[in-house]
N, C-alpha and C positions, 0 to 999 in steps of 0.2 A: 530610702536614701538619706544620705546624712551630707550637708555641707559645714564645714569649719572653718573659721579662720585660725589658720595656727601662726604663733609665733616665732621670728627667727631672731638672731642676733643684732640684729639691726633693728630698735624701735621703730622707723618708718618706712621697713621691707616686708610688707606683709608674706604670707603663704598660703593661699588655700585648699584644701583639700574637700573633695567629692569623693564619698565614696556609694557605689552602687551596689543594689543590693540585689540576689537573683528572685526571678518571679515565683519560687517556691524552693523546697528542701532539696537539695543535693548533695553529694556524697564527697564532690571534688568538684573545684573551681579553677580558673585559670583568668588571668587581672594583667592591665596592661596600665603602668605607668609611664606619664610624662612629666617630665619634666624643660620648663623655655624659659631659662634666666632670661634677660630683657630690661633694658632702661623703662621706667616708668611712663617716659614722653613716648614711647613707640605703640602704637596700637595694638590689639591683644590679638592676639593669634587665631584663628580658625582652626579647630579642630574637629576630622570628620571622622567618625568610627567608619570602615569597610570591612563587611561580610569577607570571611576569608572559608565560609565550611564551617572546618571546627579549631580553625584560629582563630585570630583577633588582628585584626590591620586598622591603620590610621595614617589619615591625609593631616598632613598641619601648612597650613599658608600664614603667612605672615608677608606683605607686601611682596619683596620681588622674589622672595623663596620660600620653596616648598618640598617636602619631604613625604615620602612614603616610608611607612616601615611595615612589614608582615612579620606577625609569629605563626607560625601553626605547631598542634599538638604532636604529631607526627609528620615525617620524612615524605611529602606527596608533591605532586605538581601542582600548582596553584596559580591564575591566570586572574588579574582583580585591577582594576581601572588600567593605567597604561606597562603594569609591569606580570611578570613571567616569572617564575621559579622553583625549583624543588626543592629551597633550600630551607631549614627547619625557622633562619630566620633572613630577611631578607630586607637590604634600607637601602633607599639611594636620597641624597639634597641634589635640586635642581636647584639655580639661580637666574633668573629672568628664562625660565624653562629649561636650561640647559644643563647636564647633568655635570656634576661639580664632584661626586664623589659615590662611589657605592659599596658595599658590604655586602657577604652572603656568610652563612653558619653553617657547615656539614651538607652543601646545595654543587651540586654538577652544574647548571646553568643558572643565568638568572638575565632573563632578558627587560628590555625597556622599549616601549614601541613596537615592539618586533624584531629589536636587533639585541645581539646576545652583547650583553656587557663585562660579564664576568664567566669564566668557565673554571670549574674544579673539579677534584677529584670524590667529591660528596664525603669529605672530611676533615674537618677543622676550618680555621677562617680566613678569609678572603675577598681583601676589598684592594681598590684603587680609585684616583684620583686624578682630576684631570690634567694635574702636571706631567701624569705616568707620561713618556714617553710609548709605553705600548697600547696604550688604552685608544687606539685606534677608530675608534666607532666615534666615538668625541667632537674630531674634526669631519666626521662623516654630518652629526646632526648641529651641532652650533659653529656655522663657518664664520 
């Protein structure tokens, strides 16, 4: 493993980079970057790696929000802390738990808790927002 401090255009914006390295030789890799701009005074975020199989998912909390994202390598059902999906990639932001916004990539469903939030036709993208007027399930879990 390598940690850096790199430099950005701003003298007193630092940037750090971690990069990990795998536990032996392999042929092909797969890397998931974040990135959480953020004022300096706000505390640092939580970031949790989740087992996705043979994707890559991550939890990030940062005070009253929190966000899931899944990749996986291929097109399967995938079921991993409170969300659901077959979609290759799949995010949603909660705000004080309550879902604020979600995305799916090439995914037929992608559920949260158990209720389906997003449905497609497993190609191309598709998110919405809890202004959506259809996005129904919304007023069902943050009344």
């Amino acid at each position: 493993h390598s940690f850096k401090n790199w430099g950005t255009t701003w003298p007193d914006v630092p940037s750090y980079r971690l990069i990990r390295s795998t536990e032996g030789p392999v042929d092909k890799v797969t890397f998931m970057t974040v990135l959480i701009p953020q004022p300096n005074e706000r505390p640092l975020p939580a970031i949790e790696p989740l087992r996705t199989g043979d994707g890559l998912g991550v939890r990030i909390r940062c005070e009253e929000q929190n966000a899931i994202v899944v990749f996986q390598n291929r097109q399967q059902q995938v079921s991993i802390d409170e969300i659901s999906s077959d979609a290759r990639i799949a995010a949603v932001n909660l705000f004080h738990d309550c879902p604020r916004s979600a995305a799916m990539l090439d995914g037929t469903t992608f559920k949260l808790r158990g209720k389906e939030i997003l449905e497609g036709d497993g190609d191309g993208l598709l998110g919405s927002m809890e202004r959506t007027e259809t996005w129904e399930v919304i007023a069902e879990m943050c009344p």
